[in-house]
C-alpha positions in Angstrom: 25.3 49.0 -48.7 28.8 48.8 -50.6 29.5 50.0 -54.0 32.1 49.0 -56.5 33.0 49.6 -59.6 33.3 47.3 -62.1 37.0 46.6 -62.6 37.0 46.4 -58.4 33.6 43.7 -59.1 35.3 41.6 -61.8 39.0 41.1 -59.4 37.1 40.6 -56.1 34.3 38.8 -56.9 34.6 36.2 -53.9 35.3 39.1 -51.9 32.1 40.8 -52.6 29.7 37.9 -53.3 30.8 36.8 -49.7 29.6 39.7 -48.3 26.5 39.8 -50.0 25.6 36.3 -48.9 26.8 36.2 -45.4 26.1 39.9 -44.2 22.8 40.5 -46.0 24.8 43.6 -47.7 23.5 44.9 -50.7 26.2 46.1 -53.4 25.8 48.8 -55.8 27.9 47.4 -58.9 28.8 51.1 -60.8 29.9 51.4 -65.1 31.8 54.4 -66.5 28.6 54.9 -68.5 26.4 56.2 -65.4 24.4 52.8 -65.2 24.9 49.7 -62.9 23.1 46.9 -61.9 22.9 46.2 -57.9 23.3 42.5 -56.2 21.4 41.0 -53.5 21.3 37.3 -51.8 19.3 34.7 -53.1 17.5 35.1 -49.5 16.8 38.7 -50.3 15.7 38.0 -53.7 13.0 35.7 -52.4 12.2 37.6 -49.6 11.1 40.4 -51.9 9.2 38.1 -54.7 6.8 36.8 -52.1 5.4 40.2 -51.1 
């Protein structure tokens, strides 16, 4: 798992999207405000809709 916070998201999104995608990492995307939001691959994604 990686985490990130948003300014770091927004200027290396290639960066990060490419590691989600072609490492099967999950990133942890973290606000000033406490909350976040967390990105998987597409794979992933569908992986855990069919169960």
């Amino acid at each position: 798992m990686i985490a990130a916070n948003f300014t770091e998201f927004r200027t290396g999104l290639k960066k990060f999207l490419d590691e989600v995608e072609n490492n099967h990492e999950t990133l942890v995307i973290k606000r000033k405000s406490g909350k976040g939001a967390v990105v998987i691959s597409l794979e992933e994604y569908n992986s855990i809709m069919e169960t």
